[in-house]
Biopython code that builds the backbone (N, CA, C, O; Angstrom):
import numpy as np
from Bio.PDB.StructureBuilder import StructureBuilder

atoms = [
    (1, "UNK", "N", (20.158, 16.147, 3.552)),
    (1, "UNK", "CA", (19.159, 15.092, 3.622)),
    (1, "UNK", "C", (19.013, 14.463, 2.236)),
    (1, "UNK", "O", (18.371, 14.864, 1.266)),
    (2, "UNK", "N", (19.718, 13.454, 2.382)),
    (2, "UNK", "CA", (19.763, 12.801, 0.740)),
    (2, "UNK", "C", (18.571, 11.987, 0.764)),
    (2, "UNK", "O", (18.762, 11.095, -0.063)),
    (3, "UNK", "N", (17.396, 11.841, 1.318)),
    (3, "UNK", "CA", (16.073, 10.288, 1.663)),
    (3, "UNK", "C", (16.153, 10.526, 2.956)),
    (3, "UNK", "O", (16.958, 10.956, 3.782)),
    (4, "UNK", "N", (14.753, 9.996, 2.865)),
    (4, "UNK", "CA", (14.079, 9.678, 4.666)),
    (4, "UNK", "C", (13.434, 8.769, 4.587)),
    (4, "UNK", "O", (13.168, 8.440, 3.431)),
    (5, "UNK", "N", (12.854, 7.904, 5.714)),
    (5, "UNK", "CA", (12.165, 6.286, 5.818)),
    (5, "UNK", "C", (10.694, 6.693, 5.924)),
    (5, "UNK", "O", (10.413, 7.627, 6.675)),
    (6, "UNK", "N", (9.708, 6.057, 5.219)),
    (6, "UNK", "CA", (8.784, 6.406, 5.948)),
    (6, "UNK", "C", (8.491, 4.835, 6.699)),
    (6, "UNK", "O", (9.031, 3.760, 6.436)),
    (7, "UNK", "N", (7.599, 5.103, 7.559)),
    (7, "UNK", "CA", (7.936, 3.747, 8.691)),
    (7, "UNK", "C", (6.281, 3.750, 8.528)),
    (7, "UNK", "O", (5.513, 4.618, 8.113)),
    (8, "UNK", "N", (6.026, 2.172, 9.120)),
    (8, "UNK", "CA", (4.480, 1.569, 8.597)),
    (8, "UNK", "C", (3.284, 2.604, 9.644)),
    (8, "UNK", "O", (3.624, 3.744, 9.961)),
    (9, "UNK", "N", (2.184, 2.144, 10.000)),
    (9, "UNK", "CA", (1.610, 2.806, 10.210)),
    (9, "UNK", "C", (0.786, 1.870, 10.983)),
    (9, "UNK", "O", (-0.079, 1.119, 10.533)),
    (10, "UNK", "N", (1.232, 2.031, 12.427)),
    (10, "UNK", "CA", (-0.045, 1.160, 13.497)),
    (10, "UNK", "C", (-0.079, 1.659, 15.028)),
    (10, "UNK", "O", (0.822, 2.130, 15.723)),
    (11, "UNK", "N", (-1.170, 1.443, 15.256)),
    (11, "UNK", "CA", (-0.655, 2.405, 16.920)),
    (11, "UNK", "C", (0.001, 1.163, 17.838)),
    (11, "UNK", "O", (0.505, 1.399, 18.936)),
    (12, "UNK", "N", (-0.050, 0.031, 17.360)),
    (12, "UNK", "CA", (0.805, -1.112, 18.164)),
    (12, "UNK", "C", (2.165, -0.849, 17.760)),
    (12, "UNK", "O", (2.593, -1.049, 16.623)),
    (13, "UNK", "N", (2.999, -0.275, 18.982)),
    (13, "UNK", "CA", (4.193, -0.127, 18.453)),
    (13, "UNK", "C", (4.877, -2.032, 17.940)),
    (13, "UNK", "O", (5.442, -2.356, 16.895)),
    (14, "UNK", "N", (4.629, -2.636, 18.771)),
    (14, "UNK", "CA", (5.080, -4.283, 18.237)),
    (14, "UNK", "C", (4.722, -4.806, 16.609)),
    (14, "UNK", "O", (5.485, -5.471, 15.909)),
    (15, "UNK", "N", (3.482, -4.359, 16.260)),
    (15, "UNK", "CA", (2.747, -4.432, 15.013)),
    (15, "UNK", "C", (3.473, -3.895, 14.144)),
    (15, "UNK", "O", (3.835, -4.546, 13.164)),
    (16, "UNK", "N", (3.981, -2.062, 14.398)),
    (16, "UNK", "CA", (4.471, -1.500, 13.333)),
    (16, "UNK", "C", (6.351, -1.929, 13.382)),
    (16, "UNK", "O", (7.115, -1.216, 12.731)),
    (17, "UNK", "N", (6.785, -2.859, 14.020)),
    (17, "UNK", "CA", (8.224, -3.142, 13.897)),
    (17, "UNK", "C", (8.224, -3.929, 12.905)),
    (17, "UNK", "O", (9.037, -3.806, 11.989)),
    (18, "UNK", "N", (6.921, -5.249, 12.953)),
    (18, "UNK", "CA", (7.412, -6.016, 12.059)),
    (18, "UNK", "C", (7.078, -5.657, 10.460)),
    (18, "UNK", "O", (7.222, -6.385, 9.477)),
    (19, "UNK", "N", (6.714, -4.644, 10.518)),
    (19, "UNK", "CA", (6.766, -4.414, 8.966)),
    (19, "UNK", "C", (8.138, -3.455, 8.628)),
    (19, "UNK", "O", (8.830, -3.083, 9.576)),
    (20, "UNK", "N", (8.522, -3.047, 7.136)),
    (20, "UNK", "CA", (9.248, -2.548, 6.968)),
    (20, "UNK", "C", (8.873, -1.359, 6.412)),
    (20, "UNK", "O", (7.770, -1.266, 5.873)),
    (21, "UNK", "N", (10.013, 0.034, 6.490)),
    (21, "UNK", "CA", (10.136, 1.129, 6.553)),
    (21, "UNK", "C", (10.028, 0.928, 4.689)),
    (21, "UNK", "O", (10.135, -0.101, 4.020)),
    (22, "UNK", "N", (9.784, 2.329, 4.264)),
    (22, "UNK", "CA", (10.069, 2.581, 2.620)),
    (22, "UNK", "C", (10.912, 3.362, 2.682)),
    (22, "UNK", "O", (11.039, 4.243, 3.533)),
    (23, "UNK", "N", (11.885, 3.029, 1.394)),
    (23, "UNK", "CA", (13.001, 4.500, 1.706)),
    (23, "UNK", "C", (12.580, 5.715, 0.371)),
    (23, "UNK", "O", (11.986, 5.223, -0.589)),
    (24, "UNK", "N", (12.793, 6.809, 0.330)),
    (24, "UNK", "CA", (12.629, 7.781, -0.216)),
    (24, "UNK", "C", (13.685, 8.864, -0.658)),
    (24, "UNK", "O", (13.840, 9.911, -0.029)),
    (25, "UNK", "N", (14.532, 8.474, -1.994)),
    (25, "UNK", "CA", (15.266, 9.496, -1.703)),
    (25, "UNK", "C", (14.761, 11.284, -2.043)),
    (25, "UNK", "O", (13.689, 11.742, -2.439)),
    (26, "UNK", "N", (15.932, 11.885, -1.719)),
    (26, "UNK", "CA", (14.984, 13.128, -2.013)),
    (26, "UNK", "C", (14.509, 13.870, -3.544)),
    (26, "UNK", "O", (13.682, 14.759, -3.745)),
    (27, "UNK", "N", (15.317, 13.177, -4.428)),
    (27, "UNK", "CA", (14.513, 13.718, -5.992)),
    (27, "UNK", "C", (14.365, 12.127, -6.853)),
    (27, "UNK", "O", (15.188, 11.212, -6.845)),
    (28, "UNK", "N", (13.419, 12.166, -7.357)),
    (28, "UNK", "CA", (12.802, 11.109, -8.410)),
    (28, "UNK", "C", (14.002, 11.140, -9.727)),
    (28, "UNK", "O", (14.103, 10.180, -10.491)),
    (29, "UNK", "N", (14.665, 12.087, -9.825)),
    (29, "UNK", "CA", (15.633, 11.809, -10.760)),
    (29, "UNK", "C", (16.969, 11.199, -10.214)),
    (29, "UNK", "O", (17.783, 10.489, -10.805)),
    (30, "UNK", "N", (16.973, 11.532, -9.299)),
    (30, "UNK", "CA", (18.477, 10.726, -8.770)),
    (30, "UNK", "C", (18.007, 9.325, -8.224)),
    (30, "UNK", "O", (18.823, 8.407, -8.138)),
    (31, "UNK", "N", (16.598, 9.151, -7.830)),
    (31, "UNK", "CA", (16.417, 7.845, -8.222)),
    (31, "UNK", "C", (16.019, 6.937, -9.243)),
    (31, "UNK", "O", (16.055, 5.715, -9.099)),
    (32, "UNK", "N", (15.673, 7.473, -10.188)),
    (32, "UNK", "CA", (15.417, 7.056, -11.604)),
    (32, "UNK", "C", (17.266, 6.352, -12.038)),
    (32, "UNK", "O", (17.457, 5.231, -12.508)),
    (33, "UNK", "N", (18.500, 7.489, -11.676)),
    (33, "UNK", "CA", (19.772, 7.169, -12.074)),
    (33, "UNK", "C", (20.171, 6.010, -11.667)),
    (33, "UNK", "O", (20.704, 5.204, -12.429)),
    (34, "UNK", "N", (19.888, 5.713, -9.989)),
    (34, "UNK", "CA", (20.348, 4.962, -9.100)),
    (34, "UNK", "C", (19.775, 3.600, -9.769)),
    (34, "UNK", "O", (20.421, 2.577, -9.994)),
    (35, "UNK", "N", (18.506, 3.822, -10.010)),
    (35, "UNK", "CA", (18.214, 2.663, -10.496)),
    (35, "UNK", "C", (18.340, 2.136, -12.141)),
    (35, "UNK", "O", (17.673, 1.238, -12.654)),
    (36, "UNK", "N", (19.658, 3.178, -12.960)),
    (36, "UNK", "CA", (19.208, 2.625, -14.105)),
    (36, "UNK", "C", (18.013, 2.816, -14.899)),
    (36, "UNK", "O", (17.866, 1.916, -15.725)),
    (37, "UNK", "N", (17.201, 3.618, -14.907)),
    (37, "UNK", "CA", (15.862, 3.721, -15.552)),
    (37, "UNK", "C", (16.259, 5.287, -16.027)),
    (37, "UNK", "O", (15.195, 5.745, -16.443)),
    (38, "UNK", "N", (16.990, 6.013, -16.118)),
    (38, "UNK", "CA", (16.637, 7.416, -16.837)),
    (38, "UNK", "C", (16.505, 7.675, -17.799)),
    (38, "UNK", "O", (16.284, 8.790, -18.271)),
    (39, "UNK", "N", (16.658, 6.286, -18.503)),
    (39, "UNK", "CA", (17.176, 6.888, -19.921)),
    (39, "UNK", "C", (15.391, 6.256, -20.539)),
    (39, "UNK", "O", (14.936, 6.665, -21.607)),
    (40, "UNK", "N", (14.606, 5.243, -19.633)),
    (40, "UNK", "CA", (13.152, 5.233, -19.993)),
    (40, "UNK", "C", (12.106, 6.533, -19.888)),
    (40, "UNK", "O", (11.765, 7.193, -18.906)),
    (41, "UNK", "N", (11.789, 6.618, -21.102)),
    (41, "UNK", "CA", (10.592, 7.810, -20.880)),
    (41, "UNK", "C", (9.249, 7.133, -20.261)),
    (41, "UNK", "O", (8.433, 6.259, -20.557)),
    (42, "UNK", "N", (9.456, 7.864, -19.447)),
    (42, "UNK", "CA", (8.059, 7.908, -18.327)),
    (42, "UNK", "C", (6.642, 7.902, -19.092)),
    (42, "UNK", "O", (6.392, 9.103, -19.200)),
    (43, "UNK", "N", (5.763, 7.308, -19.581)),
    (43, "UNK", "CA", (4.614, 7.647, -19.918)),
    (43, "UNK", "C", (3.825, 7.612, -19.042)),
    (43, "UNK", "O", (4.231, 6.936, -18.097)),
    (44, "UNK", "N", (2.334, 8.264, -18.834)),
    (44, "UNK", "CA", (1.236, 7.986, -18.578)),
    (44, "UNK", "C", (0.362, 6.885, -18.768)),
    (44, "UNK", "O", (0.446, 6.244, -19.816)),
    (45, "UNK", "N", (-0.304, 6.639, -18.068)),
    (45, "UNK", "CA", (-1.255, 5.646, -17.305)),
    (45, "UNK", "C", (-0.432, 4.578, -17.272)),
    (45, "UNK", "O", (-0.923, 3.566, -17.772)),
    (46, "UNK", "N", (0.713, 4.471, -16.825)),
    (46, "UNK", "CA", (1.498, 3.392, -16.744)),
    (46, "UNK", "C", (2.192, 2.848, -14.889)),
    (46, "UNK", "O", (2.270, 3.566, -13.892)),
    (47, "UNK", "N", (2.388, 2.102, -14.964)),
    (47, "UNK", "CA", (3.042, 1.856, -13.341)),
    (47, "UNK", "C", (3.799, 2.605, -12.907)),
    (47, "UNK", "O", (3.639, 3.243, -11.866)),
    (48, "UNK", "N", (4.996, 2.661, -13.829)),
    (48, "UNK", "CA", (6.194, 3.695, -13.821)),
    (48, "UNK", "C", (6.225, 4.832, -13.577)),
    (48, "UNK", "O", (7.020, 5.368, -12.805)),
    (49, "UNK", "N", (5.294, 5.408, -14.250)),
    (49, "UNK", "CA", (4.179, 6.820, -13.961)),
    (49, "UNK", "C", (4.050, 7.316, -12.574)),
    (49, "UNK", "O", (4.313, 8.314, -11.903)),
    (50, "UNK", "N", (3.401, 5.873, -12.439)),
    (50, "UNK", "CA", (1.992, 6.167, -11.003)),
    (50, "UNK", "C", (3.248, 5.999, -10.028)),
    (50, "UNK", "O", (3.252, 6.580, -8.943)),
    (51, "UNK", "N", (4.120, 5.339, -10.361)),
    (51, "UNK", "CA", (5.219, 5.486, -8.977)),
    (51, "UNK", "C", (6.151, 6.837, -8.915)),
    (51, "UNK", "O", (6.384, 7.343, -7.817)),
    (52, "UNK", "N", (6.605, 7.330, -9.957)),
    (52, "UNK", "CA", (7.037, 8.225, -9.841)),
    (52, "UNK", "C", (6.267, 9.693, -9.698)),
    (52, "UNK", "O", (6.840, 10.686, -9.250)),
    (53, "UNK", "N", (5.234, 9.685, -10.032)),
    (53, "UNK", "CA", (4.184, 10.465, -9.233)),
    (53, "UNK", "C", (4.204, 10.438, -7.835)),
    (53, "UNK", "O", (4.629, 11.317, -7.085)),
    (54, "UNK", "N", (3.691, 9.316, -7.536)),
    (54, "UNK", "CA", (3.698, 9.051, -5.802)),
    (54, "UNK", "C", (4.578, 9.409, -5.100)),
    (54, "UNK", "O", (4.300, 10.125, -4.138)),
    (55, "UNK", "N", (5.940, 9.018, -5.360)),
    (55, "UNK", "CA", (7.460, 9.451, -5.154)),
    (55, "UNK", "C", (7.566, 11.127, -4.940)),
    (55, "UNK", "O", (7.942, 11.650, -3.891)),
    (56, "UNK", "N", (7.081, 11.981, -6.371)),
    (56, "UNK", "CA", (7.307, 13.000, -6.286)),
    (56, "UNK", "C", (6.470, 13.698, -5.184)),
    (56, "UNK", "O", (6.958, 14.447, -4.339)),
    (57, "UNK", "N", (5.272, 13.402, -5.274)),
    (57, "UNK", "CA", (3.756, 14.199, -4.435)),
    (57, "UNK", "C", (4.617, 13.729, -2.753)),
    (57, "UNK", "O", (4.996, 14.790, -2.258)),
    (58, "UNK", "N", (4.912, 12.791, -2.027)),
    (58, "UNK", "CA", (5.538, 11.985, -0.782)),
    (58, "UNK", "C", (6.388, 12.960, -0.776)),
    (58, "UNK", "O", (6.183, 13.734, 0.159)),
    (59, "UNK", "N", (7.932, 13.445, -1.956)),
    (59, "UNK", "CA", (8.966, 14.551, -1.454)),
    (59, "UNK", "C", (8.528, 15.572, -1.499)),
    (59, "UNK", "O", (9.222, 16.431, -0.955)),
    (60, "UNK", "N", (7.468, 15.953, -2.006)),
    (60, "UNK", "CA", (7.014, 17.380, -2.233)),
    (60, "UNK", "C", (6.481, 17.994, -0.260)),
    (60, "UNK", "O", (6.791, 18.991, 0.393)),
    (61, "UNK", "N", (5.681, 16.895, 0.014)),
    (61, "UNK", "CA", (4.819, 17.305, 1.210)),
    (61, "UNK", "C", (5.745, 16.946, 2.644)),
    (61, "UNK", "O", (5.598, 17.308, 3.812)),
    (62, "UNK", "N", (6.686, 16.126, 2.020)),
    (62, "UNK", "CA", (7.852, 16.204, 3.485)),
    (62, "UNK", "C", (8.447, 17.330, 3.538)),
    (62, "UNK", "O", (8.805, 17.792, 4.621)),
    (63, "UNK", "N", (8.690, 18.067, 2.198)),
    (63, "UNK", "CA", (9.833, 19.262, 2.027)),
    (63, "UNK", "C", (8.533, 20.375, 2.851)),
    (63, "UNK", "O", (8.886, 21.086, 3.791)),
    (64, "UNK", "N", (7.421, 20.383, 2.474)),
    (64, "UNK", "CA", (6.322, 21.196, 3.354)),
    (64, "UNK", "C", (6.159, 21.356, 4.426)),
    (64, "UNK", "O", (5.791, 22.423, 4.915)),
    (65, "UNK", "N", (6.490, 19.924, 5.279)),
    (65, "UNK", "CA", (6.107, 19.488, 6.792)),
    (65, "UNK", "C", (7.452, 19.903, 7.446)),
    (65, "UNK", "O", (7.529, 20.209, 8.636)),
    (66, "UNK", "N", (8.828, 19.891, 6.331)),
    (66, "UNK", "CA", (10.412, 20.461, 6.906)),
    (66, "UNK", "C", (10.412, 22.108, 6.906)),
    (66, "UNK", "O", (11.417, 22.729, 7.252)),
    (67, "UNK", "N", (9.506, 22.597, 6.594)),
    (67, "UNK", "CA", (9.511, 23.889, 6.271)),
    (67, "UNK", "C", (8.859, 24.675, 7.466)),
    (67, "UNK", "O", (9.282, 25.644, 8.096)),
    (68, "UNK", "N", (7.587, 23.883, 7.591)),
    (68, "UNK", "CA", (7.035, 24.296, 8.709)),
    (68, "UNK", "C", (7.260, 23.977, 10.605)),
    (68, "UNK", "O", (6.523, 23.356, 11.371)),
    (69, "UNK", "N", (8.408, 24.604, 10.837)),
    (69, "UNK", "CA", (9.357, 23.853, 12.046)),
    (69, "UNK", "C", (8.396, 23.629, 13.494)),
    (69, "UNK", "O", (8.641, 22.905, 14.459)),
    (70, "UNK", "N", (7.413, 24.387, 13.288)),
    (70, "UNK", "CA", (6.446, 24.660, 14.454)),
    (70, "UNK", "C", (5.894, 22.837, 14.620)),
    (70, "UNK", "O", (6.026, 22.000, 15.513)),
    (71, "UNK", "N", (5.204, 22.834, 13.161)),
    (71, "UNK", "CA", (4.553, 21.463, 13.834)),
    (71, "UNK", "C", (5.567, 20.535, 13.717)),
    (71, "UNK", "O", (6.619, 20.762, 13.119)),
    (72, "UNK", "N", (5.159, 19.006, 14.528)),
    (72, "UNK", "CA", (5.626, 18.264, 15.041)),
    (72, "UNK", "C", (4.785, 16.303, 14.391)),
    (72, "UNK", "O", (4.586, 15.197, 14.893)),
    (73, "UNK", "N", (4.621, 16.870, 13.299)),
    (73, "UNK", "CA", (4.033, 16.022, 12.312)),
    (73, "UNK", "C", (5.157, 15.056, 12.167)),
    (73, "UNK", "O", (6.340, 15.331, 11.968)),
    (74, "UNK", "N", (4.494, 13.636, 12.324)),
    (74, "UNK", "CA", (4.789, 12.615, 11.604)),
    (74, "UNK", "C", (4.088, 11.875, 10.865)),
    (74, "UNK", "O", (2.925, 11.541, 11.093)),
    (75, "UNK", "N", (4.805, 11.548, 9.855)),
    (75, "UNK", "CA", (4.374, 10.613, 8.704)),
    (75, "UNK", "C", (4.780, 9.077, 8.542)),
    (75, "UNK", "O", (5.810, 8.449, 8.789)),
    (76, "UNK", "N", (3.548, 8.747, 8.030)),
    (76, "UNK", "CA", (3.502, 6.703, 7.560)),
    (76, "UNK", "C", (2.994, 6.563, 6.620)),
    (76, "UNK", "O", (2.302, 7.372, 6.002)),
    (77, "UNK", "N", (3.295, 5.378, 6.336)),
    (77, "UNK", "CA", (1.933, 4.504, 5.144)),
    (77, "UNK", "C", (1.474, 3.690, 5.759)),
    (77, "UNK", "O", (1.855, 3.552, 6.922)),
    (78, "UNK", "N", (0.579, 2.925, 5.269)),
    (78, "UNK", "CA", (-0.303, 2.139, 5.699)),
    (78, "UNK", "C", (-0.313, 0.938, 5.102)),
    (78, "UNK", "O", (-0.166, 1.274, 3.927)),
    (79, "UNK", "N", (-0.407, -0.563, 5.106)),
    (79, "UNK", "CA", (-1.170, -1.266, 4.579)),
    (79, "UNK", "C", (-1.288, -2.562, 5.453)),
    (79, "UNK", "O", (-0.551, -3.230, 6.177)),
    (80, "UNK", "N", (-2.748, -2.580, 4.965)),
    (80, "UNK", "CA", (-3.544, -3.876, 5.948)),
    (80, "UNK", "C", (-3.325, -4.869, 5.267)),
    (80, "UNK", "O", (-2.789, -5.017, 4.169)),
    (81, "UNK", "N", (-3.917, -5.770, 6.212)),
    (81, "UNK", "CA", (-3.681, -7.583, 6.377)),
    (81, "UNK", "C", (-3.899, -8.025, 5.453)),
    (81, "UNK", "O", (-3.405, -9.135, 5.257)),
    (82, "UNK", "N", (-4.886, -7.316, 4.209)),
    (82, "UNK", "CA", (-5.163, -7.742, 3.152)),
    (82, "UNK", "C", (-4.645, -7.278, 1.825)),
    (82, "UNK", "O", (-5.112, -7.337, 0.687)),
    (83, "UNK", "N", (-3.708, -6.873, 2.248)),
    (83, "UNK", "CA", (-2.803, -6.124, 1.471)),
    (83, "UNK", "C", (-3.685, -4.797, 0.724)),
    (83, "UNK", "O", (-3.883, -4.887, -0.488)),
    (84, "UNK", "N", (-4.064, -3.906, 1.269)),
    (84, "UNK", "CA", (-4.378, -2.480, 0.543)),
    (84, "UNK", "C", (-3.639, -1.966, 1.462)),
    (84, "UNK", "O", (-3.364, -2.372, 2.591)),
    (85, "UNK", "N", (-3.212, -0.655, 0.661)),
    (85, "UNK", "CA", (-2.385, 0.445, 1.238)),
    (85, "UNK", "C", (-2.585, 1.704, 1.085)),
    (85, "UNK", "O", (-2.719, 2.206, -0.031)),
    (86, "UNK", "N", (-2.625, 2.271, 2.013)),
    (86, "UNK", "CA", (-2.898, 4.187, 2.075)),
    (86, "UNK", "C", (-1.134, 4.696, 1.819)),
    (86, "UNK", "O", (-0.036, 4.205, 2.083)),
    (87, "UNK", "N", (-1.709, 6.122, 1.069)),
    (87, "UNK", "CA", (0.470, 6.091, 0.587)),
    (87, "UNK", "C", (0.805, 6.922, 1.446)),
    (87, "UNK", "O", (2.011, 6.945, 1.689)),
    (88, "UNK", "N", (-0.083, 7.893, 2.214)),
    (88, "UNK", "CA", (0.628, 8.459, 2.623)),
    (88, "UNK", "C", (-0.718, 8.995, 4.327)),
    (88, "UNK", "O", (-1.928, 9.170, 4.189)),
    (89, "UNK", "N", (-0.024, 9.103, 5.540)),
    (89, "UNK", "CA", (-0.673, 9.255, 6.948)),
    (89, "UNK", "C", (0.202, 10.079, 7.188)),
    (89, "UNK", "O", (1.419, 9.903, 7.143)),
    (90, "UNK", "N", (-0.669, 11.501, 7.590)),
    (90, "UNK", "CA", (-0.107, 12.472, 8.543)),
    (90, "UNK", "C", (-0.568, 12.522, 9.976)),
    (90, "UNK", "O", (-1.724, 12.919, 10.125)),
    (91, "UNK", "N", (0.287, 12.109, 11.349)),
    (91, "UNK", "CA", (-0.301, 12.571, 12.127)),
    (91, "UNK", "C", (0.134, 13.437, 12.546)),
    (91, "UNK", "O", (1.267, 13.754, 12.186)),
    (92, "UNK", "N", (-0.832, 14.501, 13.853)),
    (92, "UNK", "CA", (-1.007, 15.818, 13.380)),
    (92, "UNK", "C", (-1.078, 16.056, 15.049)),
    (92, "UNK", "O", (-2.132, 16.650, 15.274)),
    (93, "UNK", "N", (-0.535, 15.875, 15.963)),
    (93, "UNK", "CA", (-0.787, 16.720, 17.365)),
    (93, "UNK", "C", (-1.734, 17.635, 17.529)),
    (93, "UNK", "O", (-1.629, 18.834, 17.271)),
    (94, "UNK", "N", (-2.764, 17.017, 18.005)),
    (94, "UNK", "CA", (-3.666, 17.963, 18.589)),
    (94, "UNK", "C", (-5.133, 18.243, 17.126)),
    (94, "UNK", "O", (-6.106, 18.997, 17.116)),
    (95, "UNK", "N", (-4.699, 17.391, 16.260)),
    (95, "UNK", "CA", (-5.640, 17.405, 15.182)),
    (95, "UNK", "C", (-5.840, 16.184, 14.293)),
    (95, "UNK", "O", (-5.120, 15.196, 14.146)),
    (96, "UNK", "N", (-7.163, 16.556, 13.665)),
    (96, "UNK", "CA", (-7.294, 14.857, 12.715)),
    (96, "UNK", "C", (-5.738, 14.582, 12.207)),
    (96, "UNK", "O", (-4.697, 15.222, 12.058)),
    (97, "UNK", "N", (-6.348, 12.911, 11.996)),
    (97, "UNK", "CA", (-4.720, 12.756, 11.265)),
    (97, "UNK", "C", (-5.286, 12.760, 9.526)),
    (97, "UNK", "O", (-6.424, 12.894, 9.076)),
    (98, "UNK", "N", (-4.267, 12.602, 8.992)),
    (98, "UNK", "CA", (-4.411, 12.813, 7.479)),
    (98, "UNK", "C", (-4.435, 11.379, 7.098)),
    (98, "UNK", "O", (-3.972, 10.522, 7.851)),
    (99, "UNK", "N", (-5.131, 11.005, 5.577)),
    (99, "UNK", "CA", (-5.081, 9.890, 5.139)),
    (99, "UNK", "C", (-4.997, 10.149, 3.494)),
    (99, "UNK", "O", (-6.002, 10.547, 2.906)),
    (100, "UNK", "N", (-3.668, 9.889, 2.733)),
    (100, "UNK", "CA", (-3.846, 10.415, 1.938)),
    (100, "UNK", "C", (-3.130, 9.678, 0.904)),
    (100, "UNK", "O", (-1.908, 9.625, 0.768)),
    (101, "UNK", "N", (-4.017, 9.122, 0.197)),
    (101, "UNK", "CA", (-4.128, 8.497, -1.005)),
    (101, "UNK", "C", (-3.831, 9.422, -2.606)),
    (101, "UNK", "O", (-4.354, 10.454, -3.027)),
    (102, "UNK", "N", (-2.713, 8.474, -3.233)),
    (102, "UNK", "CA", (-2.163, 9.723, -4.006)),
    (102, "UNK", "C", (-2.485, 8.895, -5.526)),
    (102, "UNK", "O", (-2.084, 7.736, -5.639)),
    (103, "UNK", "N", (-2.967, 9.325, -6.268)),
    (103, "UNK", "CA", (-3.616, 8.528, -7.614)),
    (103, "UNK", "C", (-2.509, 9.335, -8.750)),
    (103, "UNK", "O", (-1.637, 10.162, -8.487)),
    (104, "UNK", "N", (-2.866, 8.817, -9.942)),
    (104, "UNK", "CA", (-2.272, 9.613, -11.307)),
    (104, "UNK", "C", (-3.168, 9.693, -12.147)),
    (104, "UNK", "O", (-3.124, 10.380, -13.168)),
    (105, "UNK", "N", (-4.107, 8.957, -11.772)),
    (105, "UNK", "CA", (-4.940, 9.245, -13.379)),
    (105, "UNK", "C", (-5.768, 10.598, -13.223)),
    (105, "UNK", "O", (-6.117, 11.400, -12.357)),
    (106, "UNK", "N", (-5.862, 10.377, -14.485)),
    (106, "UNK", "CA", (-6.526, 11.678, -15.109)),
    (106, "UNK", "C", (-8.321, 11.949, -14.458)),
    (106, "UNK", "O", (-8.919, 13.017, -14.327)),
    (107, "UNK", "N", (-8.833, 10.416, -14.132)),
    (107, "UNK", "CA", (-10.380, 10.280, -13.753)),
    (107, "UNK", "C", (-10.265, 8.973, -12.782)),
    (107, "UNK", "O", (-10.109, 7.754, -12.855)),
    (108, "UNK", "N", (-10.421, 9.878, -11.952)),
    (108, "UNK", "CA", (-10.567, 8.823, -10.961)),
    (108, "UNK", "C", (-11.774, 8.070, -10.455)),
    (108, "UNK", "O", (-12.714, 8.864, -10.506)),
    (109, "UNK", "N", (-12.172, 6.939, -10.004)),
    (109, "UNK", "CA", (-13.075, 6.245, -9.970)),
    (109, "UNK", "C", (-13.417, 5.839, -8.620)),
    (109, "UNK", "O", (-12.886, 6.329, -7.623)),
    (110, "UNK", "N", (-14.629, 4.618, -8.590)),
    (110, "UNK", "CA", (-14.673, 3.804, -7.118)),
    (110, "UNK", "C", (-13.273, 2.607, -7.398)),
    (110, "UNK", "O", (-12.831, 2.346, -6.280)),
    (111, "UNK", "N", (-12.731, 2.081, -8.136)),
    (111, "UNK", "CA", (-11.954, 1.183, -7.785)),
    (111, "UNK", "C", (-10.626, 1.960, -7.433)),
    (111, "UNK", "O", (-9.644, 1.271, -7.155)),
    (112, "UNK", "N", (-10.510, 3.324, -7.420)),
    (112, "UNK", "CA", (-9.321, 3.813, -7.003)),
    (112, "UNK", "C", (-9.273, 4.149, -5.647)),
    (112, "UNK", "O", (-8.194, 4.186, -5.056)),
    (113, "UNK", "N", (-10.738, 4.492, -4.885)),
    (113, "UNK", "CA", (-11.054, 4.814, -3.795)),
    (113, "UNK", "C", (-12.279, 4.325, -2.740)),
    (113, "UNK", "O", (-13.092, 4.742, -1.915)),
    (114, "UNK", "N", (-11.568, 2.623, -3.683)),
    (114, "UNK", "CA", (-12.095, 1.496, -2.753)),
    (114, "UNK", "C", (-11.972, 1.110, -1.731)),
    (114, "UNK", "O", (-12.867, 0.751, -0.966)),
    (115, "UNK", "N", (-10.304, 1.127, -1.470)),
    (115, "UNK", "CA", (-9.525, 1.257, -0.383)),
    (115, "UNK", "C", (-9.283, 1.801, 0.779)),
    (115, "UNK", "O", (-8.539, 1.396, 1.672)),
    (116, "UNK", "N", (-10.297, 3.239, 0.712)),
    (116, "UNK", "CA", (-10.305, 4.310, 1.441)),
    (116, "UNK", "C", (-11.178, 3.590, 2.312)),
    (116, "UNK", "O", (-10.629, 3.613, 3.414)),
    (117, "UNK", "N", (-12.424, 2.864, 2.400)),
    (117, "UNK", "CA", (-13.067, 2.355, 3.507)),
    (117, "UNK", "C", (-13.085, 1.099, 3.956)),
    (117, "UNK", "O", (-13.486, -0.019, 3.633)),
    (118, "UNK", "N", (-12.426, 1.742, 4.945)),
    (118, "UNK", "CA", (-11.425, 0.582, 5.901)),
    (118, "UNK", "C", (-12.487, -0.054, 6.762)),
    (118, "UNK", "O", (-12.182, -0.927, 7.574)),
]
sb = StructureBuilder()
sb.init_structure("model")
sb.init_model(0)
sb.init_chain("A")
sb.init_seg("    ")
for serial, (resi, resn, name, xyz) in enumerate(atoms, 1):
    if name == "N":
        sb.init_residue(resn, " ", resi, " ")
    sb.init_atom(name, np.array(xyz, "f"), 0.0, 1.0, " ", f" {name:<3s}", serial, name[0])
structure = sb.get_structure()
């Protein structure tokens, strides 16, 4: 499993076609290569950061959900009409679904978890 898609997030199956899937490969360093960027050092509180964070925390919890063969979990992202986006939706057979917003900073605030009320 070199990447997996994660696909949008709507219970209209017609709704969630027309958006597009994200791809994910499976380590942040072989995509850092792919894209030419390895040789940039990553700092903190920076974009670059916060994506490759996100990236990592997204492969970390698929490799979790591949581990555990019993459940039957699928995963999305989210983002509405107004462009905010949730990074990461677990749904969960037979239980809440997950909504899970993945930050980097060090202190997180209300403008980071503004978004959360939909």
């Amino acid at each position: 499993m070199l990447g997996f898609r994660l696909e949008p997030y709507h219970r209209s199956i017609r709704k969630r076609q027309l958006q597009s899937p994200k791809f994910y490969l499976f380590d942040i360093g072989v995509k850092r290569a792919m894209d030419r960027s390895l040789v940039n050092q990553i700092l903190p509180s920076t974009g670059e950061y916060g994506d490759a964070f996100e990236h990592f925390i997204i492969c970390e919890i698929v490799k979790l959900i591949n581990l555990k063969v019993t459940a039957q979990y699928k995963i999305y992202y989210l983002r509405t009409n107004q462009g905010a986006e949730m990074d990461l939706i677990v749904d969960r057979p037979g239980m809440k679904t997950l909504c899970i917003e993945i930050e980097s900073s060090e202190n997180v605030s209300n403008e980071h978890i503004k978004k959360l009320v939909l």
